[in-house]
C-alpha positions, 0 to 999 in steps of 0.5 A, a space after each residue: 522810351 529813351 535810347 539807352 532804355 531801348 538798349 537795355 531791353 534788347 540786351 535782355 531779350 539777347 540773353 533771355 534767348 540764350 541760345 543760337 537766337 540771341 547769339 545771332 540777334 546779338 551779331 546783327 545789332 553789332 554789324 547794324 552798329 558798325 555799319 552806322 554808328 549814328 544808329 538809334 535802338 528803339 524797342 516798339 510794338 510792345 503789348 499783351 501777346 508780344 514782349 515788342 521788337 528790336 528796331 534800328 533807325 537812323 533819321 527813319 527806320 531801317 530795320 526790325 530783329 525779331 526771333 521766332 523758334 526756329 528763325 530770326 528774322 530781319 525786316 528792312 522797311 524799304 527793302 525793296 529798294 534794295 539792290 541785292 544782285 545775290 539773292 539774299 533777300 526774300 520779301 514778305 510783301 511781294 517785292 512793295 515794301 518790307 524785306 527780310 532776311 532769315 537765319 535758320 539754326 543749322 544741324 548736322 544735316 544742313 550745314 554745308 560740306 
């Protein structure tokens, strides 16, 4: 698949979201973009149970957007190796490979005072 290809599927999976999901996958592939411009966007992991899943790389992968019902999440591949002296980070993998970061919809009752 080629790059502009893969481009064109993660703005359609932006606005088939069309709520909080897409609005916060649509802010991540900006900062991404802006924090490296030779980024590449792939669309991988397609198939039957999954429509596949936004991936940024450049000369390797970085990361991976994916929106759930009440999560998205964001898997670094070598999270890990991260320094993230604020905490940011929770890992899936116990801390050996994969990083994520989640962003949950806010309510009323969870946003801070």
């Amino acid at each position: 698949m080629t790059e502009t290809s893969a481009s064109k599927q993660i703005d359609e999976r932006i606005r088939e979201l069309g709520d909080w999901r897409g609005e916060t996958l649509g802010r991540v592939r900006q900062i991404v973009k802006r924090a490296d411009p030779g980024v590449v966007e792939e669309w991988k992991w397609a198939k039957a149970t999954s429509p596949g899943t936004p991936v940024w790389s450049h000369n390797g992968g970085i990361c991976t957007g994916e929106a759930y019902k009440s999560v998205v999440k964001l898997t670094f591949f070598k999270g890990a190796s991260l320094n993230d002296p604020s905490g940011l980070f929770n890992s899936s993998l116990e801390g050996r490979s994969g990083v994520r970061s989640t962003s949950r919809r806010r309510t009323r009752s969870t946003r801070p005072r």
